[in-house]
Structures are given as C-alpha cells and as structure tokens.
C-alpha positions as CSV (number, residue, x, y, z in Angstrom):
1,X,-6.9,28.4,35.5
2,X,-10.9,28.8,35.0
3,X,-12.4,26.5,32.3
4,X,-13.3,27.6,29.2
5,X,-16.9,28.0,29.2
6,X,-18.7,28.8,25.8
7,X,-21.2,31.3,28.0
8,X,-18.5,33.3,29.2
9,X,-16.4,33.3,25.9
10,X,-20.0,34.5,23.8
11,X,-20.4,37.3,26.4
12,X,-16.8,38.6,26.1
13,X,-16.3,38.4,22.6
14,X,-19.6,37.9,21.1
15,X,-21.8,35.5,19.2
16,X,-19.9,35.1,15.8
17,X,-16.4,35.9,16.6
18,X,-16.7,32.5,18.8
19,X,-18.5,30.7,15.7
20,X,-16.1,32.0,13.5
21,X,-13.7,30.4,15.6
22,X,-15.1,27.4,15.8
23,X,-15.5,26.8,12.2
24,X,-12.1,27.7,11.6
25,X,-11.0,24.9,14.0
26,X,-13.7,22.8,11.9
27,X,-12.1,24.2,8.5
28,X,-8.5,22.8,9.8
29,X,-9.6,19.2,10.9
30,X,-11.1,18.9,8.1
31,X,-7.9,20.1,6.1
32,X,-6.1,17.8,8.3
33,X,-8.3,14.8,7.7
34,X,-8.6,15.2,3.9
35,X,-4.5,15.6,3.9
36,X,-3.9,12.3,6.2
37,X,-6.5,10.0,4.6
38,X,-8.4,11.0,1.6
39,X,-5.0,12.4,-0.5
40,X,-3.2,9.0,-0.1
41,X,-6.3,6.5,-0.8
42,X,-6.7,9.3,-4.2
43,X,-3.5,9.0,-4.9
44,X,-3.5,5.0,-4.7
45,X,-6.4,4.7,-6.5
46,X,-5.1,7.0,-9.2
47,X,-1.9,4.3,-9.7
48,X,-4.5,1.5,-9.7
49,X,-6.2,3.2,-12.4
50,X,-3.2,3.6,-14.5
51,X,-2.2,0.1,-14.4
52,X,-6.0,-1.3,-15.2
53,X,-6.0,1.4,-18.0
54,X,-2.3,0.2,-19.3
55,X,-3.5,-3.6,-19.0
56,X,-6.9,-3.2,-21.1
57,X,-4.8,-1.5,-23.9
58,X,-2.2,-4.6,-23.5
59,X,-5.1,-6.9,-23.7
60,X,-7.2,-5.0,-26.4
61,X,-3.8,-5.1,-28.9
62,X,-3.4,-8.9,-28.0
63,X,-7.4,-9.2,-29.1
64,X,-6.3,-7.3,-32.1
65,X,-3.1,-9.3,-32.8
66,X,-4.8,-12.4,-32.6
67,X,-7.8,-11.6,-34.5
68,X,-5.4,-11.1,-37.5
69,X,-4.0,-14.3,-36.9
70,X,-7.6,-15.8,-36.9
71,X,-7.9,-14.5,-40.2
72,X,-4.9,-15.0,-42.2
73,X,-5.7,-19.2,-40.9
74,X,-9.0,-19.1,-42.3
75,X,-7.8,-16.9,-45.7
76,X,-5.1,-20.2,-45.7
77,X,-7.6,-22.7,-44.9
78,X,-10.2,-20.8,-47.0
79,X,-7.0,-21.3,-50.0
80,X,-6.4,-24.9,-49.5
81,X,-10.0,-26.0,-49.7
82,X,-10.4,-24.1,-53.3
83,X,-7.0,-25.9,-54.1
84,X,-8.4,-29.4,-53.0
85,X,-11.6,-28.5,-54.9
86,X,-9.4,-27.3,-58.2
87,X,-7.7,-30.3,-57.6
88,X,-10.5,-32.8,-57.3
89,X,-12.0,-31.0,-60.5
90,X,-8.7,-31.5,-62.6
91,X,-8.8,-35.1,-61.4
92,X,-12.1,-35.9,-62.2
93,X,-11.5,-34.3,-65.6
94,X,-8.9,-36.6,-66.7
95,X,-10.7,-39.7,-65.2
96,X,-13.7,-38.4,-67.4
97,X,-11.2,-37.8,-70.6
98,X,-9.4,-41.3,-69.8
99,X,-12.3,-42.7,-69.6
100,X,-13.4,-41.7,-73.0
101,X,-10.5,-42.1,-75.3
C-alpha cells in the first residue's frame, strides 16, 4: 500500500479538509489526554480539598471551644482573687476593731 504522503493527500482533497482533519485528530488526543490524566488528578485534588476544608472547621471550633474555656478560668481566677482581697479586707477590719476595743 502507498504511504500516506501529506502532498498527495492536500492535492486530492485540498488544503483545509486535510487541516480540518488534522485538528480533529488534535481535538481527540487532547479529549483523550484531559480524560486519562487531568480528570483524575481534579478529582483527587477536589477530595483533598474537602478534607483540609473539614479539618480547619474542626480545628477553628476547637480554637473556639477552648477559648471559652480560657475565659471562664480567668472569670474563676479573676472571682477568687476579689474573694481573697474581700477576704483580706474583712480580716484586716477585725484586727483593726480588736485592736481598738
């Protein structure tokens, strides 16, 4: 069988039915390519995504959860010092009246 020669196949059919069918072989590897290896990687990534999306809500309800605890410690810290200071005053206040009587 004779080779295909691009010459021969231009003079028969003509200039841009040959480029037509040369970009549709270029429009199917492409197709081809894009469904082989860029589709999975996408989808891949997409799942990756997901799960860095669901852990950074995890983590920013854990920063929120312990923030709260932060502050009811210091509201009870904050408590127990004005106690001890209540305290100290009351104790000083007797010493004072003991003292005079």
């Amino acid at each position: 069988m004779e080779e295909l020669n691009v010459v021969h196949l231009i003079n028969d059919y003509g200039f841009p039915i040959v480029m037509m069918v040369g970009l549709g072989y270029f429009i199917y590897f492409i197709w081809g390519f894009i469904n082989e290896h860029i589709d999975p990687a996408l989808e891949e990534m997409h799942m990756a995504l997901i799960r860095v999306i669901d852990k950074t809500r995890m983590l920013d309800q854990d920063m929120i959860r312990l923030q709260q605890k932060v502050n009811v410690v210091l509201e009870y810290r904050a408590r127990d010092k004005l106690k001890e200071e209540i305290l100290q005053k009351e104790n000083t206040e007797r010493r004072k009246n003991n003292d005079t009587q």
